[in-house]
C-alpha positions as CSV (number, residue, x, y, z in Angstrom):
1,X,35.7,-28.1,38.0
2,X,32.4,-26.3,37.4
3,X,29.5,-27.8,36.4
4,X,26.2,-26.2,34.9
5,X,22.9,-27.7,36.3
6,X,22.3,-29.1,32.2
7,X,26.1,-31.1,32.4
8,X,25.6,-32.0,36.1
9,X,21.7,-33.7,34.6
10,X,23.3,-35.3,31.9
11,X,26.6,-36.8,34.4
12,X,24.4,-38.4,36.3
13,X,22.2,-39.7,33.7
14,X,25.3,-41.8,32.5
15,X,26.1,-42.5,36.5
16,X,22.7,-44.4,36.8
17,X,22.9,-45.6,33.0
18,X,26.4,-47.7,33.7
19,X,24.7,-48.8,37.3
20,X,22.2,-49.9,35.7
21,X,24.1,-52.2,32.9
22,X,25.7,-54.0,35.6
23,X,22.7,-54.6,37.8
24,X,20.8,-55.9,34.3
25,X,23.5,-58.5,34.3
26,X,22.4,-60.1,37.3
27,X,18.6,-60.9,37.2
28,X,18.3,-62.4,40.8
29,X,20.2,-59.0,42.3
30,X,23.9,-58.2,42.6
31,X,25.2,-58.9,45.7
32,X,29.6,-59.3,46.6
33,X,29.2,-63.3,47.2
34,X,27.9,-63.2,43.5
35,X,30.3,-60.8,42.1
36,X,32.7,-58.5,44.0
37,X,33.8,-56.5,41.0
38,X,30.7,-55.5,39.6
39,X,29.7,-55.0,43.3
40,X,31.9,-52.7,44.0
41,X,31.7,-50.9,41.1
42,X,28.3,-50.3,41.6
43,X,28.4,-49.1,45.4
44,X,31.3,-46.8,43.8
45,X,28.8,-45.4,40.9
46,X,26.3,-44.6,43.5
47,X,29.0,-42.8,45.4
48,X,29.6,-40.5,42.8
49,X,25.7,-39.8,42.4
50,X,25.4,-38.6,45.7
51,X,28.0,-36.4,44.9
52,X,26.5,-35.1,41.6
53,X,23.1,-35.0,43.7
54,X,24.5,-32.9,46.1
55,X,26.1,-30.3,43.9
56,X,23.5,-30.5,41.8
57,X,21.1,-28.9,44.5
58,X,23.6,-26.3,45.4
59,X,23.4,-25.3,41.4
60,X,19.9,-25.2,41.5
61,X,19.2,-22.9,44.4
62,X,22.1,-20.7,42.7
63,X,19.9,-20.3,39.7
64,X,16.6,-19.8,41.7
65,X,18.0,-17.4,44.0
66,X,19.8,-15.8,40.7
67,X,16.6,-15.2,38.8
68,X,14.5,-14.5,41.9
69,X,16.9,-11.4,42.2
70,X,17.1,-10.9,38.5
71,X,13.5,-10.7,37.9
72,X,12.6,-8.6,41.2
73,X,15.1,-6.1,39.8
74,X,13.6,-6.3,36.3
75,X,9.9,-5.6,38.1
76,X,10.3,-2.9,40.3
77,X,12.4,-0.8,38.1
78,X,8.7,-0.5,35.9
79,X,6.3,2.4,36.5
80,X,4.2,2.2,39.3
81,X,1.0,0.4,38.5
82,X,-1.1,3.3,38.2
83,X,1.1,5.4,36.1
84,X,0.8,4.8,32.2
85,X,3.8,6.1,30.3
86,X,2.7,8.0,27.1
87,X,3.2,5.7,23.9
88,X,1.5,7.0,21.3
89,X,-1.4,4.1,21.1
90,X,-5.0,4.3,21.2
91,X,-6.7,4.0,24.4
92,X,-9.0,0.7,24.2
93,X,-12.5,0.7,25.5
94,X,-11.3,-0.1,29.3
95,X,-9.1,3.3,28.7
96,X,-5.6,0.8,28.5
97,X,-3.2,1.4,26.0
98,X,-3.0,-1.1,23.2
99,X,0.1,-1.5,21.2
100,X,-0.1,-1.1,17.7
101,X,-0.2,-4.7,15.9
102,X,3.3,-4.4,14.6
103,X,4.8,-3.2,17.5
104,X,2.8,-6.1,19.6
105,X,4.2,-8.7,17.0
106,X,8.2,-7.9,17.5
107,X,7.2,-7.9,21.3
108,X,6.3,-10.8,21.2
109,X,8.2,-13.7,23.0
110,X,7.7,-16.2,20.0
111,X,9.4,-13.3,17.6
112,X,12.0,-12.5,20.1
113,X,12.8,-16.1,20.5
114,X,13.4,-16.6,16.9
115,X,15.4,-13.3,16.7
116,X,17.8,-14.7,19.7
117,X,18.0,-17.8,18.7
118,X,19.8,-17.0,14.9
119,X,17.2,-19.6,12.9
120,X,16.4,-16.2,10.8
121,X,20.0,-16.5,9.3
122,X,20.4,-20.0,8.5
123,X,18.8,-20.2,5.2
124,X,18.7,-24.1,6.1
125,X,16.0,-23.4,8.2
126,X,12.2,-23.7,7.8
127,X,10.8,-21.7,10.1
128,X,6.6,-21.2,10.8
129,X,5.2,-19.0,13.5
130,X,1.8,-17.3,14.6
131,X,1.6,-14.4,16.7
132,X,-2.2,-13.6,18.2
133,X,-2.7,-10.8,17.9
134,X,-5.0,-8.1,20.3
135,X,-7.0,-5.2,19.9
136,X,-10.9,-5.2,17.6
137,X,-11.0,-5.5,14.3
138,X,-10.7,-1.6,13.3
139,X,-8.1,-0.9,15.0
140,X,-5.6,-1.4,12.9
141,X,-6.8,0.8,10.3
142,X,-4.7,3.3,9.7
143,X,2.3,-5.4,-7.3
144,X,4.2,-7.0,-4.7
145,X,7.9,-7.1,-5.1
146,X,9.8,-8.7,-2.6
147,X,11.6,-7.0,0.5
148,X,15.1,-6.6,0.8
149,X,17.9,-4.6,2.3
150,X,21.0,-3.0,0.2
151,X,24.1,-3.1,1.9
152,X,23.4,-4.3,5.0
153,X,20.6,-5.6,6.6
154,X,17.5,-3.5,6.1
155,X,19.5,-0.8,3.7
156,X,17.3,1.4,3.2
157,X,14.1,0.9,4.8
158,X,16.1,0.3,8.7
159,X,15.1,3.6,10.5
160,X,17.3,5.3,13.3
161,X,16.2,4.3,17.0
162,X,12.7,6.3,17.3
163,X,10.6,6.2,20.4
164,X,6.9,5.0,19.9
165,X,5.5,7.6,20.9
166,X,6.7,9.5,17.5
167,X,4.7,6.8,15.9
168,X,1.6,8.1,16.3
169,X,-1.0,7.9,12.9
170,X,-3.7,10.2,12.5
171,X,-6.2,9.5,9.7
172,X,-9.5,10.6,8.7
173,X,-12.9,8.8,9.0
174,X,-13.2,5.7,7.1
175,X,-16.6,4.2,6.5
176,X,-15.7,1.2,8.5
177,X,-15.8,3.8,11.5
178,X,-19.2,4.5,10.9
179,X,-20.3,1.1,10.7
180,X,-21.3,-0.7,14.4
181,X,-19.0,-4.1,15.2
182,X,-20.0,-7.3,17.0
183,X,-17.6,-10.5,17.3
184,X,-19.2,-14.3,16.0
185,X,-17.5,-17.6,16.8
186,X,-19.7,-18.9,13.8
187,X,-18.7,-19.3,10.3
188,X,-22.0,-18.3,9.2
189,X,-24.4,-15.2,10.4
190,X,-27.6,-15.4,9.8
191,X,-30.3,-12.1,10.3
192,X,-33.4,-11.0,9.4
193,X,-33.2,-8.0,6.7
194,X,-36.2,-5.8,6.6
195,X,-37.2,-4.9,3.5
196,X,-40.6,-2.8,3.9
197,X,-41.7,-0.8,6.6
198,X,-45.2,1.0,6.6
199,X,-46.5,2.7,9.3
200,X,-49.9,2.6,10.0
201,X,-50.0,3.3,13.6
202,X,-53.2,5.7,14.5
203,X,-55.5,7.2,17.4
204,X,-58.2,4.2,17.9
205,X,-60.9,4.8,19.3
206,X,-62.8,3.4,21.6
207,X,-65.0,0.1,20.6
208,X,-69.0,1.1,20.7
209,X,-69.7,-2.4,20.3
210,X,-69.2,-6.4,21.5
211,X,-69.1,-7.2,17.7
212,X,-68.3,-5.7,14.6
213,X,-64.9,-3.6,13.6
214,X,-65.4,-0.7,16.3
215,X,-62.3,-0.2,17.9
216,X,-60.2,-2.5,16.1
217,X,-56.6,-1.9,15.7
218,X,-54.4,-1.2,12.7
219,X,-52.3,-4.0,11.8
220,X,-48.7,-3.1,10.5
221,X,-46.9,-3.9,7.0
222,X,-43.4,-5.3,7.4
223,X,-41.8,-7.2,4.9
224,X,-38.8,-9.5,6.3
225,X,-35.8,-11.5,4.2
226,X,-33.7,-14.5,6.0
227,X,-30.4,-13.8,5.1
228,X,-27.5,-16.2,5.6
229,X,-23.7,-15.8,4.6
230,X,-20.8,-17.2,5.3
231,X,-17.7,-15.4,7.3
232,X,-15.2,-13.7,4.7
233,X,-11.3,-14.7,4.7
234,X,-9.5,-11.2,3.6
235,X,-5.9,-12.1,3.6
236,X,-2.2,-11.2,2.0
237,X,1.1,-12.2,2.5
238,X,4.5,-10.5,1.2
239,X,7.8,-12.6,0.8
240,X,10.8,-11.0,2.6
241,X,14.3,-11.8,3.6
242,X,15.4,-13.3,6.5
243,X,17.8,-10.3,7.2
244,X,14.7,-8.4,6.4
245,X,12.6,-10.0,9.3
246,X,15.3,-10.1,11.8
247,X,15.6,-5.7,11.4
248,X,12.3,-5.0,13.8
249,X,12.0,-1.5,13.0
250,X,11.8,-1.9,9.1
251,X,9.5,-5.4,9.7
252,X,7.0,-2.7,12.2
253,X,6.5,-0.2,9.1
254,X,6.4,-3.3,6.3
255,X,3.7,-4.8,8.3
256,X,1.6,-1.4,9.6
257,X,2.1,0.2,6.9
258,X,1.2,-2.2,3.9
259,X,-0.2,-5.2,4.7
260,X,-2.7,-3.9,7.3
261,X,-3.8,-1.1,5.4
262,X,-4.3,-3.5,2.5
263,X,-6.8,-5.3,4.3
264,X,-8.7,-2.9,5.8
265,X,-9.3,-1.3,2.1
266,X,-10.5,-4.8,1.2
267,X,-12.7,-5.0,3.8
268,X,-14.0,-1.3,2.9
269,X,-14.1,-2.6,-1.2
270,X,-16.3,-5.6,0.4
271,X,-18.9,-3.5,2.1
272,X,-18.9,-0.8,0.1
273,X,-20.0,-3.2,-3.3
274,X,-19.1,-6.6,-2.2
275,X,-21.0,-9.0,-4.9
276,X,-22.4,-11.4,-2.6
277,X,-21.3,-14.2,-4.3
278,X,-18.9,-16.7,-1.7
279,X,-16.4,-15.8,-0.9
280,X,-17.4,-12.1,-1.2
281,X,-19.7,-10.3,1.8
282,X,-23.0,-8.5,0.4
283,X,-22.2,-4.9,-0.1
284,X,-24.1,-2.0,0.4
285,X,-24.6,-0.8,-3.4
286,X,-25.0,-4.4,-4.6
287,X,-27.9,-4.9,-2.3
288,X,-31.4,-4.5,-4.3
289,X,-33.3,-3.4,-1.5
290,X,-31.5,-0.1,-1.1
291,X,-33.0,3.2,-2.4
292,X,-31.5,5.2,-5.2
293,X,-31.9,8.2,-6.8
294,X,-30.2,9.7,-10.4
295,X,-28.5,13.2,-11.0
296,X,-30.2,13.6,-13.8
297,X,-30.0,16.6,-16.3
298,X,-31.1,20.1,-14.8
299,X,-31.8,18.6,-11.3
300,X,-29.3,20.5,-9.6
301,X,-25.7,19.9,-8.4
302,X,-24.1,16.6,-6.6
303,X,-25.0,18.1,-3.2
304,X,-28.6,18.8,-3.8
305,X,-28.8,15.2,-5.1
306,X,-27.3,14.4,-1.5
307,X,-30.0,16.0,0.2
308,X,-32.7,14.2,-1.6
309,X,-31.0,11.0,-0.8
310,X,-31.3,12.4,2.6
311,X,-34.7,13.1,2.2
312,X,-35.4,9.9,0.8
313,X,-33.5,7.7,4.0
314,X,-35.6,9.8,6.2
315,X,-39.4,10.0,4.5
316,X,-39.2,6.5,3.4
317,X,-36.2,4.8,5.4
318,X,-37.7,6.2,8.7
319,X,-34.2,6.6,9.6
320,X,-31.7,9.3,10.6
321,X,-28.5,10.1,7.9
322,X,-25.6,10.0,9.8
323,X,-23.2,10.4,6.6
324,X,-22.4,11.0,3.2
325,X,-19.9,8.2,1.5
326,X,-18.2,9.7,-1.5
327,X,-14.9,8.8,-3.6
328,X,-12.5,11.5,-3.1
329,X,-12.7,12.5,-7.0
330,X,-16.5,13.4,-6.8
331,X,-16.2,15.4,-3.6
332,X,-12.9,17.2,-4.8
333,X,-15.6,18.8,-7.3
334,X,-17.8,19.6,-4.2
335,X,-15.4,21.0,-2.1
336,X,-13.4,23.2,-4.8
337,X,-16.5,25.0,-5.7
338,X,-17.0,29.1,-5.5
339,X,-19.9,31.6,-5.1
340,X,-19.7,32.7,-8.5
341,X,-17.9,29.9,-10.6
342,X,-18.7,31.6,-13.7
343,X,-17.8,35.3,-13.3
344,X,-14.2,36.0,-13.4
345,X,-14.1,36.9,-9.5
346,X,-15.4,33.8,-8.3
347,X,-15.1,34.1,-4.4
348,X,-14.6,32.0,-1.5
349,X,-15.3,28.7,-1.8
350,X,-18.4,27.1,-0.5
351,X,-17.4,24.7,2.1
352,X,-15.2,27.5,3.6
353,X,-11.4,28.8,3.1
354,X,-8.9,26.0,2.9
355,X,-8.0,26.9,6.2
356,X,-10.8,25.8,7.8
357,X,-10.2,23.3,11.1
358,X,-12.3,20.5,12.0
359,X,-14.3,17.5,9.9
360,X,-15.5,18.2,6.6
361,X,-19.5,18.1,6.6
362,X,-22.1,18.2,4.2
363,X,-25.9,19.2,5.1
364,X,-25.2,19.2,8.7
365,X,-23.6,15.3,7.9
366,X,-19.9,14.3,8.6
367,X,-18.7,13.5,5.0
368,X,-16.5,10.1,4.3
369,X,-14.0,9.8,1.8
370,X,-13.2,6.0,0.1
371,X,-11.7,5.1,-2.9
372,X,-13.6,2.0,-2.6
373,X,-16.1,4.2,-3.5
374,X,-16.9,3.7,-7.8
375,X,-16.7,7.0,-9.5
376,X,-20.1,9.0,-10.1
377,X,-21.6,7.4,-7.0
378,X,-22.1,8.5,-3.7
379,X,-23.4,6.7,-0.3
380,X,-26.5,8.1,2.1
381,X,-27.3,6.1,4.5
382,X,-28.3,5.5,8.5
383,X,-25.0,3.5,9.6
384,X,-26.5,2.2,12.9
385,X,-28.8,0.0,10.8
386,X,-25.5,-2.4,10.0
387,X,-22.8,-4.5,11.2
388,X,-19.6,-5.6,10.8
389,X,-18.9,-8.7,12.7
390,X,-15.5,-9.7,13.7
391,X,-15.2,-13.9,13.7
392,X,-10.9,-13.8,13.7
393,X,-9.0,-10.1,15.0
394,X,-6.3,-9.4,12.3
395,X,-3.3,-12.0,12.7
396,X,0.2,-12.1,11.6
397,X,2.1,-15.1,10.7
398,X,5.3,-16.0,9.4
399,X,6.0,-19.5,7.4
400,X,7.9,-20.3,4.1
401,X,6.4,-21.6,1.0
402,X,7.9,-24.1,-1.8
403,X,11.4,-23.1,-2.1
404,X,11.4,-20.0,-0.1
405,X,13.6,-21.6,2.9
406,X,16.5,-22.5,0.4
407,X,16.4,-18.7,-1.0
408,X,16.6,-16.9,2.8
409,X,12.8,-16.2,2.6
410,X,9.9,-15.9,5.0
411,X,6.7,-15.5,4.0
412,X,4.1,-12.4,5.9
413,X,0.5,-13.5,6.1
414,X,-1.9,-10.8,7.1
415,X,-5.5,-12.0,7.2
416,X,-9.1,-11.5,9.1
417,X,-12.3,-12.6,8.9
418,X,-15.3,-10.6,9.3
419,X,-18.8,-10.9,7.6
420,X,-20.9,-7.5,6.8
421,X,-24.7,-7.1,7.5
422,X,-27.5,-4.8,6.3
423,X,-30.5,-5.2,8.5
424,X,-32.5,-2.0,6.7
425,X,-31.5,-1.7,3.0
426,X,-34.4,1.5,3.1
427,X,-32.0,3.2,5.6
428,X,-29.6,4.0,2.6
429,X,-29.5,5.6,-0.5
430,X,-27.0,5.4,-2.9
431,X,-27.3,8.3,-6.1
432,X,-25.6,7.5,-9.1
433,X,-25.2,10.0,-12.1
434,X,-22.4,12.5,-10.1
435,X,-20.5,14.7,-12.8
């Protein structure tokens, strides 16, 4: 009869566990002068282990020499180490591919384990899982009803078989590109925030004297703030059925496509105008110590007000512009403008034909469009003078919640925690005032 190696463990576990009843029996030892039954039952229980023993090797070295072959097969019928095949995903900074989060999630053993397994479809089940997720905090940018399939699992949302590499996503700039990253393992940064800057530096000249102020040096005007603030916990989870979660390619576009976008426009809401106050990160516009200048009436248009920002980061910031922030409603007015608005020909537009290739620019500027931006306000500012820092890379987790495991649900967390920092407030300029 055959055995597996699991049934051949467990025989022989109940071969010693009978041996081992009889010998209890006897605490000075068993031997045939004290009972030749139980003796002989014993030297026959033993018999039968060895036999179990011995087949019990031969199912082992079947299994190892089974996977050995099995998983040499598996390995060499890869690429070749040096050969990448084309997925669609962005290069990291080593130049490696990096799958998308989503994709890396229902790749992942402890997914694919629950998948196999059938605990999705027991509604009986309460099932909690976290998946670590690789890649820098940026990377994954590209009312809430819960998710469920029609007729069938998935319904509508299950998408034919597609290959990755159709998956690509390109997307504009966002003002998190802009903005330098750094990782913390703190729950707290703390930096020093300049808030002055004069420079007095000048030609000295040479001291005519042992005493007096000959030759003395200028001393410089800085004016430093500690700041301190804890990291930020952006977060958001969506309920969703276990036939749901078990369909990978509609769980891949529920998770890329809504819950990781939602957090990265958090975190862009947070450093855009973040209020300060815990758990909230200091924004740019709610920080006092940042320039600002008005549109106010007869001054010009929105982009002349953009170039005195400009003007203003560079005179009085010291700093460099590196781009113009603006919510997509003001700069539509920008970039819909004519040569002659008023005269019934009005011509071509300003910021070129609509067929124009390549990033839109302002004053020699890359321009940035977020709808964390308020209306009537736009952003000038030296972006190398801040940071993002990255204290938890975006994870996914699964879990239920009160009820949920009695109604068929999971639960989808999405969260991060970053903390933003403005070490030169004078290096932006916000206007306010747009039409």
């Amino acid at each position: 009869m055959s055995m597996s190696i699991a049934e051949a463990h467990a025989e022989i576990r109940k071969q010693y566990d009978a041996a081992a009843a009889i010998e209890n029996k006897y605490p000075n030892g068993l031997t045939a002068d004290v009972n030749h039954e139980d003796y002989a039952e014993v030297k026959r229980l033993l018999t039968e282990i060895d036999g179990l023993e011995a087949k019990l090797g031969g199912l082992e070295e079947a299994d190892a020499q089974k996977r050995r072959i099995l998983d040499n097969q598996k390995r060499l019928s890869q690429p070749a180490s040096n050969h990448r095949q084309p997925n669609g995903a962005a290069p990291d900074d080593g130049g490696a591919y990096v799958k998308s989060f989503s994709q890396q999630f229902v790749d992942s053993q402890e997914y694919k384990r629950l998948v196999d397994s059938g605990v999705l479809h027991n509604p009986s089940n309460h099932v909690e899982m976290g998946v670590k997720l690789d890649g820098k905090l940026l990377d994954f940018l590209v009312g809430k009803a819960l998710v469920y399939g029609g007729s069938g699992v998935g319904g509508p949302l299950v998408r034919p078989d597609r290959r990755t590499g159709l998956d690509m996503l390109f997307r504009p700039t966002t003002i998190l590109d802009l903005i330098p990253t750094a990782t913390t393992t703190s729950n707290t940064i703390e930096y020093w925030e300049q808030v002055s800057s004069t420079n007095n530096a000048a030609p000295v000249a040479e001291a005519t004297a042992s005493t007096g102020t000959s030759g003395t040096k200028p001393e410089s005007a800085m004016t430093w703030v500690l700041r301190s603030f804890p990291v930020a916990t952006i977060a958001e989870h969506q309920p969703v059925t276990n036939q749901m979660l078990a369909d990978a390619p509609a769980l891949q576009g529920l998770i890329e496509q809504q819950l990781m976008i939602h957090l990265a426009l958090a975190l862009e809401n947070q450093v855009i105008s973040g209020n300060g106050t815990a758990p909230n990160m200091l924004g740019i516009l709610s920080n006092t110590n940042v320039q600002a200048t008005g549109l106010g009436a007869g001054t010009g248009t929105s982009a002349d007000a953009v170039y005195h920002a400009m003007t203003q980061v560079m005179v009085t910031g010291l700093s460099n512009p590196t781009a113009s922030v603006w919510n997509p409603l003001d700069f539509e007015k920008i970039r819909l403008s004519r040569e002659s608005a008023a005269s019934a020909t009005q011509g071509g537009y300003l910021l070129g034909p609509p067929s124009a290739a390549g990033p839109t620019t302002l004053w020699g500027r890359p321009v940035v469009l977020a709808i964390g931006m308020p209306v009537g306000t736009a952003l000038v500012a030296d972006f190398t003078q801040m940071m993002l820092f990255d204290r938890e890379q975006g994870v996914i987790r699964i879990g239920t919640i009160n009820d949920d495991f009695t109604r068929n649900i999971q639960r989808i967390l999405a969260e991060l925690r970053a903390v933003f920092a403005l070490f030169r407030p004078l290096a932006a300029c916000k206007v306010t005032g747009l039409p």
